[in-house]
C-alpha positions as CSV (number, residue, x, y, z in Angstrom):
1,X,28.8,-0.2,4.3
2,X,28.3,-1.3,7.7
3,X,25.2,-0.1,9.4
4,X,26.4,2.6,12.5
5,X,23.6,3.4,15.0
6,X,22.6,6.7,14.9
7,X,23.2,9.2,17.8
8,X,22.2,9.0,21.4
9,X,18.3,10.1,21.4
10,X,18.0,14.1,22.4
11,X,15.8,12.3,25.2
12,X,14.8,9.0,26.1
13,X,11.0,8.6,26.9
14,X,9.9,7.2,30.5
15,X,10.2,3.8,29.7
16,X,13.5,3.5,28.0
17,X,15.0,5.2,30.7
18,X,13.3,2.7,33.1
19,X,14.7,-0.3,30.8
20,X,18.3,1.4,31.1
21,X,18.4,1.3,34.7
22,X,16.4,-1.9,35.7
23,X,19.7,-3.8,35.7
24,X,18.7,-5.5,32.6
25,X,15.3,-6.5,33.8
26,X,15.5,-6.7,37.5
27,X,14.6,-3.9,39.2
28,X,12.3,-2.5,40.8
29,X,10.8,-5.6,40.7
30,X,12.7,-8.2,42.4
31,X,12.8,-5.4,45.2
32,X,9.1,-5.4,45.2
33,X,7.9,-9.1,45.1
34,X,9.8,-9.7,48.3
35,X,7.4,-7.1,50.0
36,X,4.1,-8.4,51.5
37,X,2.1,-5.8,49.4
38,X,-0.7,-7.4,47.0
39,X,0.2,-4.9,44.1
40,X,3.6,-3.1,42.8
41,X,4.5,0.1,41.5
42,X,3.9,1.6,38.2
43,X,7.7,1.4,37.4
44,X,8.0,-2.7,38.7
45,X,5.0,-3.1,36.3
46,X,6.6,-1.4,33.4
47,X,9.5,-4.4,33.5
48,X,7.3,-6.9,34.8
49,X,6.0,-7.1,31.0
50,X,9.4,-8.6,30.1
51,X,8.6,-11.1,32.2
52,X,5.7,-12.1,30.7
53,X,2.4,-10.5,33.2
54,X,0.5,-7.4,33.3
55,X,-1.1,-6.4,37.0
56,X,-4.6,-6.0,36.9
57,X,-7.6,-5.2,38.4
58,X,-11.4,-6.1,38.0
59,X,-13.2,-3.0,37.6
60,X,-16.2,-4.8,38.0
61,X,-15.5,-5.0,41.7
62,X,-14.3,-1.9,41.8
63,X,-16.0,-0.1,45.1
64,X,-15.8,3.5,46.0
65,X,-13.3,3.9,48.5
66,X,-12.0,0.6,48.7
67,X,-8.6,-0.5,47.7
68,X,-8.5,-2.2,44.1
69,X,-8.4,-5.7,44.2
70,X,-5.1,-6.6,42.1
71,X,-4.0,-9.7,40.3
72,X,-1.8,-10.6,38.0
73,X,-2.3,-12.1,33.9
74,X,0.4,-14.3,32.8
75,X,1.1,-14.8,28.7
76,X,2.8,-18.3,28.1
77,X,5.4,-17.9,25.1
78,X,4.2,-21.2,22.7
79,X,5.9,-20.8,19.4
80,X,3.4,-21.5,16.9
81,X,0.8,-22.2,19.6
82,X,2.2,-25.7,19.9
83,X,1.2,-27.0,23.5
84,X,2.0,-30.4,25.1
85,X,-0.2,-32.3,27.0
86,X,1.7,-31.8,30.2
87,X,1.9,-28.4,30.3
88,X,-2.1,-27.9,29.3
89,X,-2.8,-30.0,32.4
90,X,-0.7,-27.9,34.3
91,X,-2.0,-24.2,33.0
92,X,-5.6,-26.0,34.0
93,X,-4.5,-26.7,37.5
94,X,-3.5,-23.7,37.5
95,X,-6.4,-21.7,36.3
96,X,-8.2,-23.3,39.2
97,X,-5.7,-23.5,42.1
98,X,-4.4,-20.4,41.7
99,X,-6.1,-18.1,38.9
100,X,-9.7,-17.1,38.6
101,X,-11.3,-20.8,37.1
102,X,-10.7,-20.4,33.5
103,X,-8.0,-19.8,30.9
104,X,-8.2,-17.5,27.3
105,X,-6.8,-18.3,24.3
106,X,-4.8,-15.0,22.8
107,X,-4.9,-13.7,19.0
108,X,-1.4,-14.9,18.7
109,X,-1.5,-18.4,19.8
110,X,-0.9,-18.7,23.3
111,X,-2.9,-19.0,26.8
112,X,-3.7,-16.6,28.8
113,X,-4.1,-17.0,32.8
114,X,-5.8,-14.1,35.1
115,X,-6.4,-13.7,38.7
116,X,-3.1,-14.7,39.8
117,X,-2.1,-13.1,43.3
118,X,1.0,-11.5,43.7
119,X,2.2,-14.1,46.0
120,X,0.9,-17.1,44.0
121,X,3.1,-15.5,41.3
122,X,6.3,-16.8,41.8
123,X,5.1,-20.5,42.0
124,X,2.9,-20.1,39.0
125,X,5.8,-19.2,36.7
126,X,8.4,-21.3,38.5
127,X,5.5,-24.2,37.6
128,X,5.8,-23.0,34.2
129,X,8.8,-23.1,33.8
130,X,10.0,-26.4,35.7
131,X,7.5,-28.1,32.9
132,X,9.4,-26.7,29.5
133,X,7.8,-23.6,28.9
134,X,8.4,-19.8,29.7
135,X,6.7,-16.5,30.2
136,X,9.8,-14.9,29.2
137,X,8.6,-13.1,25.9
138,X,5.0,-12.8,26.3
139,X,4.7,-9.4,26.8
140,X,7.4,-6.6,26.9
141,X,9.5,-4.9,24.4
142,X,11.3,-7.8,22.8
143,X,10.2,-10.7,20.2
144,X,6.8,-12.0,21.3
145,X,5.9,-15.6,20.9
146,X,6.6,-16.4,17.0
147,X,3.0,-17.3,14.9
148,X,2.5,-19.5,12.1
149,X,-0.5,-21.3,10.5
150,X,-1.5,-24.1,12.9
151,X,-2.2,-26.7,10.4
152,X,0.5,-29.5,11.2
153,X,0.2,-31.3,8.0
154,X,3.4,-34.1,8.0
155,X,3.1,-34.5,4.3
156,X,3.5,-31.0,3.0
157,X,6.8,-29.8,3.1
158,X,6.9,-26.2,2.9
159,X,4.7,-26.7,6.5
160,X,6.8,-28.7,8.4
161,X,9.6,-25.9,7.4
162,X,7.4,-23.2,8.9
163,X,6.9,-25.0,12.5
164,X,10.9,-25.9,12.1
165,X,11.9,-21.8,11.9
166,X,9.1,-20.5,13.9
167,X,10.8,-22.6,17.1
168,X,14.5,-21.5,15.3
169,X,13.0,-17.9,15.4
170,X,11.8,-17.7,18.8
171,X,15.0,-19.0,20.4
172,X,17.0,-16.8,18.0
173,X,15.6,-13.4,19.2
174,X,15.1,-14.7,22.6
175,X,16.2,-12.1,26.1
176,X,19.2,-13.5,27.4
177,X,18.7,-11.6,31.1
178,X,19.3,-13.7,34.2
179,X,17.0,-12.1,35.8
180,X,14.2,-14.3,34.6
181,X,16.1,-17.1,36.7
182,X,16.8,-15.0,39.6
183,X,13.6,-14.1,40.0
184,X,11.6,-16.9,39.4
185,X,13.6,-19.7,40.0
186,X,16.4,-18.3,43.1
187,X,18.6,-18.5,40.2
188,X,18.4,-22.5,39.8
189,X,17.9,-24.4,36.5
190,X,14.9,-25.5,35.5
191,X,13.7,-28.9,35.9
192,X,12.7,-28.8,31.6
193,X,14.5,-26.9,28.9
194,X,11.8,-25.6,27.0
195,X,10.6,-28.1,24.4
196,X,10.8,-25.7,21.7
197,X,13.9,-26.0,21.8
198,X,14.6,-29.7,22.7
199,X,13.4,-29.9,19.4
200,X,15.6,-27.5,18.0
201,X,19.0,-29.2,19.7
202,X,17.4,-33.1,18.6
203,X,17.0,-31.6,15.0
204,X,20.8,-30.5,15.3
205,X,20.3,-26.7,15.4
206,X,22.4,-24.8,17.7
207,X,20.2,-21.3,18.1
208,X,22.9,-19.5,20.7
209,X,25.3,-20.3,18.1
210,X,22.9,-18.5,15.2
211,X,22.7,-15.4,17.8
212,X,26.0,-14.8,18.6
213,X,27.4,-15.0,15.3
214,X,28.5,-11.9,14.2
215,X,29.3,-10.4,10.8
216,X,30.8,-7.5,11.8
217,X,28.2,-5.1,10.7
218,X,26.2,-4.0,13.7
219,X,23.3,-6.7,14.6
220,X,25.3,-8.1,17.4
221,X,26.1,-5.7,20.2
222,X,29.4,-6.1,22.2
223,X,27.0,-5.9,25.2
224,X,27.7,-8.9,28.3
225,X,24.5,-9.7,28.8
226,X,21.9,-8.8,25.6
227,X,23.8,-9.2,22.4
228,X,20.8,-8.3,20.1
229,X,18.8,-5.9,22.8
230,X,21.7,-4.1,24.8
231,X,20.3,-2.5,28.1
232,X,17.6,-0.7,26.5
233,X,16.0,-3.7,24.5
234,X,13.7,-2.7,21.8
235,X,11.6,0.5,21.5
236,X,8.4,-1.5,21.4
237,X,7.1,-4.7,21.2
238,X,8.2,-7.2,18.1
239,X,6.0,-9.5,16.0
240,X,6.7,-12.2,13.2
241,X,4.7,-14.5,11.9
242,X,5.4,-17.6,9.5
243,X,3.4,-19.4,7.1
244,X,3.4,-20.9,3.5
245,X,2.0,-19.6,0.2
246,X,-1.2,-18.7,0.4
247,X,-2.2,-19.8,3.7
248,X,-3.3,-16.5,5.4
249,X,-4.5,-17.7,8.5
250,X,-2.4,-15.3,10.6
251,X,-2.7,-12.6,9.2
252,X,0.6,-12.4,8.3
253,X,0.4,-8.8,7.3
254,X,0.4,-7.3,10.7
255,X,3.8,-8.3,11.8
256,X,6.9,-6.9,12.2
257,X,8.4,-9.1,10.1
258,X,6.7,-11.5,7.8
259,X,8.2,-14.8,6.6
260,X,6.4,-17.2,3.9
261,X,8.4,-19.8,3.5
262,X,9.2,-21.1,-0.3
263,X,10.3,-25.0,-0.9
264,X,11.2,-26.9,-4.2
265,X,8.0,-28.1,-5.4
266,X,9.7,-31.5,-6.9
267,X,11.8,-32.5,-3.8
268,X,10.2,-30.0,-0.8
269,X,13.1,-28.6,0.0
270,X,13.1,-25.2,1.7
271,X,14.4,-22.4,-1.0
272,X,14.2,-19.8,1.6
273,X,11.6,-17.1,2.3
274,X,9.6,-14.2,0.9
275,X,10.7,-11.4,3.4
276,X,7.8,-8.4,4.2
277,X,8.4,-5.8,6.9
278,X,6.3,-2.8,8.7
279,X,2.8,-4.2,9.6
280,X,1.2,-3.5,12.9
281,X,-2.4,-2.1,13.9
282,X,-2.0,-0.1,17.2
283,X,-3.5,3.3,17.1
284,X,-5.0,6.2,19.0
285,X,-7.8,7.9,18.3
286,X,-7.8,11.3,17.1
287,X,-4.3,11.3,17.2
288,X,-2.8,11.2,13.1
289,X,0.6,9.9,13.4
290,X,-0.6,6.4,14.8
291,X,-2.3,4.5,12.4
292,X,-2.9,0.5,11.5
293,X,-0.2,-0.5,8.4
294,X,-0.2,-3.5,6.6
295,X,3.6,-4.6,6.2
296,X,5.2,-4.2,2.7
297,X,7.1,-6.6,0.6
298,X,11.0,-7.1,1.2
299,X,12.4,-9.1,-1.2
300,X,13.4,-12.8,-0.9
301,X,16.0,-14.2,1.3
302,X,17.7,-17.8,1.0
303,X,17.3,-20.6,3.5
304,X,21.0,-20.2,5.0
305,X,20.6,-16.7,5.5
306,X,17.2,-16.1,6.9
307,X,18.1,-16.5,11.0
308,X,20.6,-13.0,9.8
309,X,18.0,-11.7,8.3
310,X,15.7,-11.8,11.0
311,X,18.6,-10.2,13.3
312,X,19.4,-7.5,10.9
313,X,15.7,-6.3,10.8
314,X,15.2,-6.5,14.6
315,X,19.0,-4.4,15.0
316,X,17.4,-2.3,12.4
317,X,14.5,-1.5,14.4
318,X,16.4,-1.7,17.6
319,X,19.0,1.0,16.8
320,X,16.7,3.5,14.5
321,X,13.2,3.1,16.1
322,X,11.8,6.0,17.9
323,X,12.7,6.2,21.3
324,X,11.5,9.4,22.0
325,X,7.7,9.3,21.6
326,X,6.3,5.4,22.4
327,X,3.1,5.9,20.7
328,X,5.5,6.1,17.4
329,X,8.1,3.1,18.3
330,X,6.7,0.0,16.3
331,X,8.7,-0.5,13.8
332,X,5.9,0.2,11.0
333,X,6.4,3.9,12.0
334,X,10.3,3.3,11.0
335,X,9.4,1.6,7.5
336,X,6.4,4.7,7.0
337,X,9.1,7.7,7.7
338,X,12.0,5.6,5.7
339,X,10.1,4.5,2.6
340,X,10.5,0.5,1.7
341,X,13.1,1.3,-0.5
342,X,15.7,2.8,2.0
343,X,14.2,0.6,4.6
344,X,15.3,-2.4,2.5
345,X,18.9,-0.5,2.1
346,X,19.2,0.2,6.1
347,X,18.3,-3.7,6.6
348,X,20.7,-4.7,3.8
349,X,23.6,-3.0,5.3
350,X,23.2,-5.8,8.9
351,X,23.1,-8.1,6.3
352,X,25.7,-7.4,4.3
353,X,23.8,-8.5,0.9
354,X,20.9,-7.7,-0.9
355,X,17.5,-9.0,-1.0
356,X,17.2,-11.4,-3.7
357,X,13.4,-10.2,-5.8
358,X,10.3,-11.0,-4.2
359,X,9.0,-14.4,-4.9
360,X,5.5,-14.4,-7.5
361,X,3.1,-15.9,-4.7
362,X,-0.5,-17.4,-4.9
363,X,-3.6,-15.3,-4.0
364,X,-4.1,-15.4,-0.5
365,X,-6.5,-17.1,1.5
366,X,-7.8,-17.4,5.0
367,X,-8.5,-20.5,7.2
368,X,-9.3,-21.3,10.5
369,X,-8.4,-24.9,10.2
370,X,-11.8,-26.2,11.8
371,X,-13.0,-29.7,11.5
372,X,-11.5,-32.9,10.5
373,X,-8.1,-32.6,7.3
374,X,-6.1,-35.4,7.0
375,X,-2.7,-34.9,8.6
376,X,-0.2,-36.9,6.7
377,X,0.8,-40.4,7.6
378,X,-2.8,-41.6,8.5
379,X,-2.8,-39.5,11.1
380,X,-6.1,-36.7,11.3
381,X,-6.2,-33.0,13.1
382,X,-9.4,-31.5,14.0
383,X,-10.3,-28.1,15.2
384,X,-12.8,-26.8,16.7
385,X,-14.5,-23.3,17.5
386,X,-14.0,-21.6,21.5
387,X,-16.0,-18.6,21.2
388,X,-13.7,-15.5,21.8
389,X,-11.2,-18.1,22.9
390,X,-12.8,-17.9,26.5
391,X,-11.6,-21.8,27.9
392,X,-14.6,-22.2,30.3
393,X,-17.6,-24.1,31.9
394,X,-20.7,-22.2,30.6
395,X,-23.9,-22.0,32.8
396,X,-26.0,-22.9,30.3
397,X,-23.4,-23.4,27.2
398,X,-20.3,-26.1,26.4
399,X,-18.4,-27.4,29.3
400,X,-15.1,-26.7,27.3
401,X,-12.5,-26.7,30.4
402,X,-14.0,-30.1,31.6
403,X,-14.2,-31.5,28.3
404,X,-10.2,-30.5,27.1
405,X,-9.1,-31.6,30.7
406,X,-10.9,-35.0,30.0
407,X,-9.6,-35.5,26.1
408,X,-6.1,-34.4,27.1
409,X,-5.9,-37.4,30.1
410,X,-7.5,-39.8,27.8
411,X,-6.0,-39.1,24.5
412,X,-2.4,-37.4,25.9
413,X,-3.1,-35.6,22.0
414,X,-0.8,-31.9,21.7
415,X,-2.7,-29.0,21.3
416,X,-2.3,-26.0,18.8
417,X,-3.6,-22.4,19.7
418,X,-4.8,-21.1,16.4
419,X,-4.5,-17.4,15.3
420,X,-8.4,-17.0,15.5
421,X,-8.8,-18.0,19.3
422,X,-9.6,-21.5,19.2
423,X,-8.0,-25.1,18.9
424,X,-6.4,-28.1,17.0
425,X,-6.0,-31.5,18.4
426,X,-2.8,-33.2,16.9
427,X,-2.2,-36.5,15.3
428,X,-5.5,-38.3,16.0
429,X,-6.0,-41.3,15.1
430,X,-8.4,-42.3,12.3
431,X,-10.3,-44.8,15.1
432,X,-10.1,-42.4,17.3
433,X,-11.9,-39.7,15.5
434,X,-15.6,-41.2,17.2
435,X,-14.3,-40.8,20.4
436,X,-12.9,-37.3,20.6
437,X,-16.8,-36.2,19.0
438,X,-18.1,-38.2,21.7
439,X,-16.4,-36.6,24.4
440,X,-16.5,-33.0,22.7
441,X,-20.7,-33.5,22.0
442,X,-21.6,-35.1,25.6
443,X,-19.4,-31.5,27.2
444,X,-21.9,-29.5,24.5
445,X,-18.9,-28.6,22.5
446,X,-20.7,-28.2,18.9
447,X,-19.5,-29.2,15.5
448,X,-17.9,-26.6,13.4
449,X,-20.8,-27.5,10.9
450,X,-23.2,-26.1,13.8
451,X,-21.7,-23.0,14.6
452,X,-22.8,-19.4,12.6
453,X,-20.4,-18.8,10.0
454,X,-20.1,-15.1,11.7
455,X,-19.2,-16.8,15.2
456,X,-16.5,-18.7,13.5
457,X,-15.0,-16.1,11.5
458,X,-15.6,-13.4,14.9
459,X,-12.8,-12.1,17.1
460,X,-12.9,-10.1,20.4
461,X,-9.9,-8.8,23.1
462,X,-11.0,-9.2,26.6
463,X,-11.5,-5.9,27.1
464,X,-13.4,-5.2,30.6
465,X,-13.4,-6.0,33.2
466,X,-9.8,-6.6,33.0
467,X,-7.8,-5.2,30.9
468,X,-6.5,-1.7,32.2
469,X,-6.6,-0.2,28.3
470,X,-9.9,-0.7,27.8
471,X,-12.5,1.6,27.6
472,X,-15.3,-0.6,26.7
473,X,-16.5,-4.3,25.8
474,X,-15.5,-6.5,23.4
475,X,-15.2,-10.5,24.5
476,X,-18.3,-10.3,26.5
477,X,-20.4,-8.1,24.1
478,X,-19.6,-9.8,21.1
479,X,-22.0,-12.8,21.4
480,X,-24.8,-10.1,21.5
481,X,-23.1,-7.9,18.4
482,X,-22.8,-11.6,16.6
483,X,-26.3,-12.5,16.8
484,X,-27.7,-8.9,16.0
485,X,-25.5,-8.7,12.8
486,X,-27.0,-12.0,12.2
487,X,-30.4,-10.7,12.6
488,X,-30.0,-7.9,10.6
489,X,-28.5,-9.9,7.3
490,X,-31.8,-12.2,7.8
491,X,-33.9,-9.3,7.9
492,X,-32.1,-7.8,4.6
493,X,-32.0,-10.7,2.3
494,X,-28.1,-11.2,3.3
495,X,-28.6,-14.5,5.8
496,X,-26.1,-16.5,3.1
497,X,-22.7,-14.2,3.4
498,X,-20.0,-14.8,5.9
499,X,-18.7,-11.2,7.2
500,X,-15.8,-11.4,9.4
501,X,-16.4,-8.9,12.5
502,X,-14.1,-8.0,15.1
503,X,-14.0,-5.8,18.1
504,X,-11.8,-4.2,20.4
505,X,-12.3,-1.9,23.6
506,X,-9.8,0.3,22.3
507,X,-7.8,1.1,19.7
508,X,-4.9,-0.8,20.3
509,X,-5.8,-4.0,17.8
510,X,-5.4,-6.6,19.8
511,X,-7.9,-8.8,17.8
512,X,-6.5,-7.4,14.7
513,X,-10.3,-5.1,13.6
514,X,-8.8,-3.3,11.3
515,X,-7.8,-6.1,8.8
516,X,-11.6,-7.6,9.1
517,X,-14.6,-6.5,7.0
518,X,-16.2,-5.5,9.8
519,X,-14.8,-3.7,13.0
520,X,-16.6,-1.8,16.7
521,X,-12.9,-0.5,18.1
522,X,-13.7,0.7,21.2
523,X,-14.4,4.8,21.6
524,X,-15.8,5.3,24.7
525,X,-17.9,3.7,27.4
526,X,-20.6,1.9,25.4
527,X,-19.3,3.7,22.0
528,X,-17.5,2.0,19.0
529,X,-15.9,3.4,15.8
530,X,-17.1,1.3,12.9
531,X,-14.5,0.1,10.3
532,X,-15.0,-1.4,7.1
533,X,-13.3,-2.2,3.8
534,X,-10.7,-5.4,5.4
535,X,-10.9,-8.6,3.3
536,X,-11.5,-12.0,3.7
537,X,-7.6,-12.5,2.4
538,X,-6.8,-10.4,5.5
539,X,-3.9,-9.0,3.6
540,X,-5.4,-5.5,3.9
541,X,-6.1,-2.7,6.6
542,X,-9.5,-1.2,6.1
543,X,-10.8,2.7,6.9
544,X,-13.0,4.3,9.6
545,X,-16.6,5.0,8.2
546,X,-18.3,6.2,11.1
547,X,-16.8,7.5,14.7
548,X,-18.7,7.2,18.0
549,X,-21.4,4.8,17.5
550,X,-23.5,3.6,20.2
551,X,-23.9,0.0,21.0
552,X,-27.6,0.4,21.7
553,X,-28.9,0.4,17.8
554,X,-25.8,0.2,15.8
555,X,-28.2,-1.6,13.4
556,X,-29.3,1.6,12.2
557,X,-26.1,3.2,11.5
558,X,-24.7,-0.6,9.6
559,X,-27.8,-1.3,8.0
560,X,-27.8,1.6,5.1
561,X,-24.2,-0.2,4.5
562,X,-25.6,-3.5,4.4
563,X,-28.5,-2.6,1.8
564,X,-25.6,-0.4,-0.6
565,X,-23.5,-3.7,-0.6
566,X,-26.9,-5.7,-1.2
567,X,-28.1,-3.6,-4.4
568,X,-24.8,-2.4,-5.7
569,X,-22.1,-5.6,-5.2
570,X,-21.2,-7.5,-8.4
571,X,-19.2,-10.3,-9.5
572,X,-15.8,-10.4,-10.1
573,X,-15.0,-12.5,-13.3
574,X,-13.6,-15.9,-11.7
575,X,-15.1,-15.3,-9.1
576,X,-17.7,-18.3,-7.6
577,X,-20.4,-15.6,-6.6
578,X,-20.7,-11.7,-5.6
579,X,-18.2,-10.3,-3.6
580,X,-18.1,-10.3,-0.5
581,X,-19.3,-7.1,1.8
582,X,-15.3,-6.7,2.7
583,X,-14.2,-6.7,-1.0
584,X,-17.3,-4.3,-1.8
585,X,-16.2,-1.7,0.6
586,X,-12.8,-1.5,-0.3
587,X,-13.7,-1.7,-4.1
588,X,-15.5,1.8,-3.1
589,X,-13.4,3.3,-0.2
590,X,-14.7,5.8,2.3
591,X,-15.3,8.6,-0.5
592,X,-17.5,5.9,-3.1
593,X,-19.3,4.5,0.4
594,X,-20.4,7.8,0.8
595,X,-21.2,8.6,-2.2
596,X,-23.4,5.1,-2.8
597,X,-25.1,5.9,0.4
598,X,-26.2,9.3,-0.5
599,X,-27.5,8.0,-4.0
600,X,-29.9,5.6,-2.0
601,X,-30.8,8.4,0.2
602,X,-28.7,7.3,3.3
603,X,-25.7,9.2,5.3
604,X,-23.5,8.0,7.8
């Protein structure tokens, strides 16, 4: 059966109908960055996102009265958070010719860079560009930049695979609109092909060739320009991650599309991939059909056919997913209403063959990677923690921007943005090792061994003043949230366990709260909803426990749960110890919570 798309929407929401007549993804705004305005229009920022920026304003210079005072965020696309030394010395002369000083580190391993005028903008992304890298996929409705675990270990196979597809990917399902040349480059070539994809063509691969190929069953489009989007793209933004059994450090769950990749375990050759579908963690509040889903369990693909798997999934998405109410278009709304079983059949029919069974896997487990592992080849890696992945000179704190700027022109090492906001410094050399803690120590950049456990494990969006979804903190609050939490385990007994905490200021999930064991999602101006019941696997979504608490003494509405999980946790046979506080609060769920907080004469 070959898969037909269903019938024309009854009616296209607002922004499919601006994606259908943006002239595949230049207008309004080409018309609009020729004027000598310092903002655009809500329509030219709607597309923009394809390009890879957001407009913004700081609402902490917000005056009565006064116009807004506008900039722009631009989102690098950096498969697998791999970034060269040239092009982090450019985004740091960037940051500080022609952004606001600094540079963030994203949740899905890429940079960040804010206060960009309008009329800087086309330099900035030409700059980009011209060096082998690209905005294009950053944001918007369409594949965003491809995860994978950063560990770049040369002597396990099964990892070197993963970095291999995640580029393969990324090029794969990659916009094909000129209008990211026309726009930002007057329609030239760039001075740098992207070096994902040097790779790629030096490896042999020919990813244009992977895209067009067509089987005949409805992934490829007869469309001129976008053969896997057609002029309306995707009904909302697209995530995969990649990573090997076990290794959890993405949490892989929370993509569109999930890919663990399986080698021989006697020669390392890649066997193909165990396939899961449907995960994503935007929601609103109070409204019942959004919600945060952890993605299901495919089936198993093989090696050869895994780039048409990927492109049956995303046509899957493209030509079913809701199009009529964007607050339901992720595809995890489209594997909910199906069911995984005729999910898996809808998929199957782009394909043209079934999923193979579901590969037996090992438990999972989350790292951040930090410190020194031996990479393979007597080469090292070392990572190391950037609170809330905020690249800057502290008053007060680490110099981290002068002390990357400094390691990257002495060492020339390649970076990798990890999943958790922070970095890895590639193939080090073991003499070198001194050096790089030298130069990291004298900026105040601490040791891993010196940081709280709960910093480490801690994620926040940036939230204010920025970001135009926010409704309260997150990355400059959560210093303050990390060491009250800390204060209150002292202060019950608790000081020894590692909770992984996470906030948003708003429900979207940007820093992924709802799959940690402890979560303040924005609610309100100074007010969180507290989530529990995540796990340190991060392989499942965790439950609401409380709505509307203030940030001024959340201690008193956490601390009855603390004390519960203090009196009442055990230990799981195997296990090295008690569970941890995640594990105990899913063990329970929100009805056994309450009811163990009752019994010791507490209520939330």
């Amino acid at each position: 059966m070959v898969a037909e798309p269903p019938a024309k929407p009854v009616k296209l929401d607002k922004i499919n109908i601006l994606k259908l007549n943006s002239q595949n993804l230049r207008e309004p705004v080409k018309s609009q960055m020729a004027t000598e305005e310092v903002f655009i229009s809500h329509d030219a920022y709607q597309i923009l996102k394809f390009h890879g920026s957001y407009m913004q304003d700081d609402r902490d210079k917000r005056k009565k009265g006064a116009e807004k005072e506008y900039s722009f965020m631009l989102r690098l696309k950096m498969p697998g958070g791999e970034c060269p030394p040239a092009l982090y010395r450019l985004l740091d002369d960037l940051s500080r010719d022609y952004g606001c000083g600094n540079m963030r580190l994203t949740t899905r391993q890429t940079f960040q860079l804010h206060g960009v005028a309008k009329s800087n903008l086309k330099h900035v992304i030409r700059s980009i560009m011209d060096v082998g890298s690209s905005t294009v996929g950053g944001c918007g409705d369409v594949n965003r930049n491809v995860m994978a675990t950063p560990a770049p270990f040369t002597d396990r196979p099964a990892y070197a695979h993963v970095r291999h597809y995640t580029k393969l990917i990324a090029e794969l399902l990659r916009p094909l609109s000129p209008a990211f040349a026309e726009l930002w480059l007057d329609g030239e070539r760039t001075a740098s092909i992207e070096y994902w994809r040097r790779d790629l063509l030096s490896a042999g691969e020919d990813p244009d060739a992977a895209m067009l190929r067509d089987n005949g069953r409805g992934a490829v489009l007869a469309h001129p320009v976008e053969p896997l989007y057609g002029d309306l793209y995707l009904p909302r933004k697209f995530k995969i991650g990649v990573t090997v059994p076990g290794d959890n450090s993405l949490d892989v769950y929370t993509n569109d599309i999930g890919l663990v990749a399986i080698a021989d375990a006697r020669t390392g050759a890649l066997e193909g991939f165990n396939v899961m579908a449907g995960g994503g963690l935007g929601r609103t509040h109070g409204k019942d059909t959004t919600f945060a889903r952890a993605a299901d369990h495919i089936g198993f693909v093989r090696a050869d056919r895994a780039l048409e798997c990927c492109k049956a999934i995303l046509a899957a998405q493209r030509d079913h997913g809701n199009r009529e109410v964007r607050a339901n278009a992720r595809m995890k709304y489209l594997v909910h209403t199906l069911g995984v079983s005729a999910f898996r059949t809808l998929v199957e029919s782009y394909m043209g063959e079934p999923f193979e069974p579901w590969r037996a896997l090992p438990p999972w487990k989350y790292s951040d990677w930090m410190g020194w592992h031996e990479q393979g080849g007597g080469k090292w890696f070392y990572g190391f923690n950037i609170e809330q992945g905020r690249i800057a000179d502290r008053e007060g704190g680490p110099q981290i921007k002068t002390a990357l700027r400094e390691i990257v022109d002495t060492f020339g090492f390649t970076m990798i943005c990890t999943p958790n906001q922070s970095l890895i410094l590639r193939d080090v050399d073991a003499q070198q090792r001194s050096a790089v803690e030298a130069a990291l120590r004298r900026h105040g950049v601490l040791p891993i061994e010196q940081i709280d456990p709960l910093t480490r494990l801690s994620m926040a969006c940036v939230a204010l003043p920025t970001c135009g979804l926010a409704i309260t903190e997150a990355e400059r609050r959560m210093p303050s949230v990390i060491a009250r939490i800390r204060a209150l385990l002292d202060a019950e007994s608790l000081g020894a366990e590692e909770i992984m905490v996470r906030a948003t200021g708003c429900p979207n999930g940007c820093a992924r709260p709802y799959m940690a064991e402890l979560a303040f999602v924005g609610d309100g101006p100074d007010t969180y909803q507290l989530w529990v019941g995540g796990v340190p696997s991060c392989d499942r979504v965790g439950f609401p426990v409380v709505e509307r608490v203030k940030f001024e003494g959340f201690e008193d509405v956490l601390r009855p749960f603390l004390r519960a999980y203090r009196e009442q946790r055990i230990t799981v046979p195997g296990a090295r110890g008690p569970e941890s506080f995640g594990e105990y609060c899913s063990r329970l769920g929100k009805a056994g919570l309450e009811a163990a907080l009752s019994t010791a004469g507490s209520k939330w």
